[in-house]
Short mmCIF file of the C-alpha atoms (twelve columns), coordinates in Angstrom:
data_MODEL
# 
_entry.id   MODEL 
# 
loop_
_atom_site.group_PDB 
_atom_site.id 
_atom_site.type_symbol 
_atom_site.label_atom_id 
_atom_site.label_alt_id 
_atom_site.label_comp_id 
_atom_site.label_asym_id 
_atom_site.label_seq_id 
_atom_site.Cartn_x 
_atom_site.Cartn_y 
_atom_site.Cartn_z 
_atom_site.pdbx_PDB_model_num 
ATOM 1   C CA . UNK A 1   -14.759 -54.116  -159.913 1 
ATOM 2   C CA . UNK A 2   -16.879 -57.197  -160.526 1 
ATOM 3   C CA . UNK A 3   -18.403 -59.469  -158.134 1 
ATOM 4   C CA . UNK A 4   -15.825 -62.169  -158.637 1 
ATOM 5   C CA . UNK A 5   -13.464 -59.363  -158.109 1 
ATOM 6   C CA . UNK A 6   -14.758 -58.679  -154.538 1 
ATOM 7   C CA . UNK A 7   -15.531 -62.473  -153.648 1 
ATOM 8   C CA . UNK A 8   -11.566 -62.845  -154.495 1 
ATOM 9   C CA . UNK A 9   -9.959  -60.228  -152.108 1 
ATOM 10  C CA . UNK A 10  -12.889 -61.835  -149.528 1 
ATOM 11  C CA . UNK A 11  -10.791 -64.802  -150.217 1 
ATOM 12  C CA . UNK A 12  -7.334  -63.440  -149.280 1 
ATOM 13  C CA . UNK A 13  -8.335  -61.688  -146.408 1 
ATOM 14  C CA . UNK A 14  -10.154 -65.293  -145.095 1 
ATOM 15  C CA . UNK A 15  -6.303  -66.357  -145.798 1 
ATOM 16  C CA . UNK A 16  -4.969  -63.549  -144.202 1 
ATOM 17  C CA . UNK A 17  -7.253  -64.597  -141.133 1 
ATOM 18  C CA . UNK A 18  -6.085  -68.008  -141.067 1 
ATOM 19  C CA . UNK A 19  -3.039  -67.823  -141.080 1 
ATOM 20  C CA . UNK A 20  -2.934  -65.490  -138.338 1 
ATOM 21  C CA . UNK A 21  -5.229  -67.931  -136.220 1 
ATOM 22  C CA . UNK A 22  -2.588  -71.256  -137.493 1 
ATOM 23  C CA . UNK A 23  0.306   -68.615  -136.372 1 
ATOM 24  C CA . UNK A 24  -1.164  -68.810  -132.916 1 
ATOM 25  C CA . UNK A 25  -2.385  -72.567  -132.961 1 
ATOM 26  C CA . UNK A 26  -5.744  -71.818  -132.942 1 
ATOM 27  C CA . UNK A 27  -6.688  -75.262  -135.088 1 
ATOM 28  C CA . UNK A 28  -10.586 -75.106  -134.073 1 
ATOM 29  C CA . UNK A 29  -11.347 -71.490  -135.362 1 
ATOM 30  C CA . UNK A 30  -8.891  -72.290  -138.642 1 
ATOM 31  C CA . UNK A 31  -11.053 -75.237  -139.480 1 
ATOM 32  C CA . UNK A 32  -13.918 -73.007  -139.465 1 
ATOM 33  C CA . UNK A 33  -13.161 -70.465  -141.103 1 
ATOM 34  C CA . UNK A 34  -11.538 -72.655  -143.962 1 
ATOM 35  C CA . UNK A 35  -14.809 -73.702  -144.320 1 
ATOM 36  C CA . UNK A 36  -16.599 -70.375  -145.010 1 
ATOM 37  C CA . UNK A 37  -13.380 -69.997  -147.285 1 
ATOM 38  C CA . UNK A 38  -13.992 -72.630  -149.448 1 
ATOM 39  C CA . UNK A 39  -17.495 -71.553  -150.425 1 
ATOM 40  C CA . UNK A 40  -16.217 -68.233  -151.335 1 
ATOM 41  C CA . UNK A 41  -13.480 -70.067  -153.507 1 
ATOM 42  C CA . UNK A 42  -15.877 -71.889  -155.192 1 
ATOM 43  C CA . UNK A 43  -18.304 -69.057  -155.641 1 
ATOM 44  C CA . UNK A 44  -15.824 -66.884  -157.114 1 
ATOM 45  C CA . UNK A 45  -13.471 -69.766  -158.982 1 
ATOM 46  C CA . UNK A 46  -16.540 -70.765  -161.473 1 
ATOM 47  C CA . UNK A 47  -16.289 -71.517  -165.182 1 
ATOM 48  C CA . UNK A 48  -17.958 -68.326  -165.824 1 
ATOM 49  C CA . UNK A 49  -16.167 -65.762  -163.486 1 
ATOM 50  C CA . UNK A 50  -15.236 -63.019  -164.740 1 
ATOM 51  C CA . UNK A 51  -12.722 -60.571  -163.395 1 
ATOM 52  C CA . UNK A 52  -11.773 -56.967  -163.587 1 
ATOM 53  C CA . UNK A 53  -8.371  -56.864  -163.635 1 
ATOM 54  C CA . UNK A 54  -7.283  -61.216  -165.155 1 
ATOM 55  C CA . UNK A 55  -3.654  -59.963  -163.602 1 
ATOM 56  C CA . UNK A 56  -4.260  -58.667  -160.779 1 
ATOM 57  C CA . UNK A 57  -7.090  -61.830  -159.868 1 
ATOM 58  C CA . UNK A 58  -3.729  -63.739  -160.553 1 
ATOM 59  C CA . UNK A 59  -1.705  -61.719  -158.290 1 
ATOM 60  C CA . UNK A 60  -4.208  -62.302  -155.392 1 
ATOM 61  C CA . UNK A 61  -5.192  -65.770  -156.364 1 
ATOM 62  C CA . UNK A 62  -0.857  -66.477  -155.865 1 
ATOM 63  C CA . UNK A 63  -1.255  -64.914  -152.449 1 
ATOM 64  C CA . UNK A 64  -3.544  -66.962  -151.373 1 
ATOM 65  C CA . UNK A 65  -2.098  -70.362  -152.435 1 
ATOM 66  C CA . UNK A 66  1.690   -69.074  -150.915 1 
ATOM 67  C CA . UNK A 67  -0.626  -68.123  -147.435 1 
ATOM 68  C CA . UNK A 68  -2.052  -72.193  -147.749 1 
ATOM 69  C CA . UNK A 69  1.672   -73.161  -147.980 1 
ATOM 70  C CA . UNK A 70  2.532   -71.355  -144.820 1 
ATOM 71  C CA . UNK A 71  -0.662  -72.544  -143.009 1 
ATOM 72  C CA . UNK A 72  -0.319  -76.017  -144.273 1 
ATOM 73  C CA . UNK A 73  3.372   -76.052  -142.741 1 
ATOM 74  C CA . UNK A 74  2.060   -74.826  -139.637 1 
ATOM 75  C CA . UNK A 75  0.221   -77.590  -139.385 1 
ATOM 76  C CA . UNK A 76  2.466   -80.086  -140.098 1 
ATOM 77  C CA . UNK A 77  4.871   -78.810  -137.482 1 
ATOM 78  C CA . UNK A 78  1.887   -78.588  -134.894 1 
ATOM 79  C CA . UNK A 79  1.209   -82.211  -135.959 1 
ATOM 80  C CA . UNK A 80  5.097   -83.054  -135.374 1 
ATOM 81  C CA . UNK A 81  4.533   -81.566  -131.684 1 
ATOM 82  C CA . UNK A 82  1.349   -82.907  -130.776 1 
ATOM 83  C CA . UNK A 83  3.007   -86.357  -131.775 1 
ATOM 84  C CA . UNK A 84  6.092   -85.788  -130.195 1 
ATOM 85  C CA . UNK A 85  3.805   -85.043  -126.770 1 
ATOM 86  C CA . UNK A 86  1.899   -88.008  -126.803 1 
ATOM 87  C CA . UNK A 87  4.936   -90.247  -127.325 1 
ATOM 88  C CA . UNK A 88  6.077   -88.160  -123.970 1 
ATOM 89  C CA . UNK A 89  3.059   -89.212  -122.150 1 
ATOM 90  C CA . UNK A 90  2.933   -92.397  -123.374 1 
ATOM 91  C CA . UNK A 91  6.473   -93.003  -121.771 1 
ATOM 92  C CA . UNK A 92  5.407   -91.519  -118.968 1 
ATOM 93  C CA . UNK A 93  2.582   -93.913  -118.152 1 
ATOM 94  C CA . UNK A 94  5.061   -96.830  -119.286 1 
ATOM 95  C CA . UNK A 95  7.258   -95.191  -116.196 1 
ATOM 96  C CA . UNK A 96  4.820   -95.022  -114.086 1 
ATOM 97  C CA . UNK A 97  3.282   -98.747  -114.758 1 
ATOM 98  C CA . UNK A 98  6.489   -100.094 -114.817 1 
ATOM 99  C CA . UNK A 99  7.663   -98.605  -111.076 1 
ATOM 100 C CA . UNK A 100 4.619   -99.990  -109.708 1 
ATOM 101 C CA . UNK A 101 4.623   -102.904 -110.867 1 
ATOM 102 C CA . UNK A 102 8.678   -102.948 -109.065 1 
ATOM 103 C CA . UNK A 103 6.937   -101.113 -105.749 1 
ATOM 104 C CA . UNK A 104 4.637   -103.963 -105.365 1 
# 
């Protein structure tokens, strides 16, 4: 197994982590974690890597990109909601402002 090799299942199990985090909406530790991701991705996705097994770095290397899919969605549905809240609020305060302004 080479070092590439290694770096790459590091990779999917960061995926594996973030997902699970996006699963249960924890945005903050996601972000950060992406973030130590990506330097593993670009430490192992060089010019020069070199793997083991081509097929299986494939293999794992499809994993991770269907896991970004899934993550990516989650976030665009927790987008949708947090959206959909404020919009809630906002009518709220547009309530409240307008029976005051009638209480007066």
């Amino acid at each position: 197994m080479t070092w590439e090799d290694q770096q790459l299942e590091g990779v999917l199990d960061q995926s594996k982590k973030i997902c699970n985090l996006a699963v249960a909406g924890e945005w903050q530790e996601v972000e950060a974690l992406e973030i130590k991701r990506r330097k593993s991705i670009e430490a192992c996705l060089s010019v020069d890597s070199v793997f083991g097994d081509p097929e299986k770095a494939m293999r794992l290397i499809q994993e991770v990109m269907e896991l970004d899919k899934k993550v990516m969605g989650l976030g665009i549905n927790a987008r949708d909601e947090l959206g959909g809240a404020l919009r809630e609020f906002q009518r709220g305060r547009q309530a409240v402002k307008a029976y005051r302004m009638t209480a007066s």
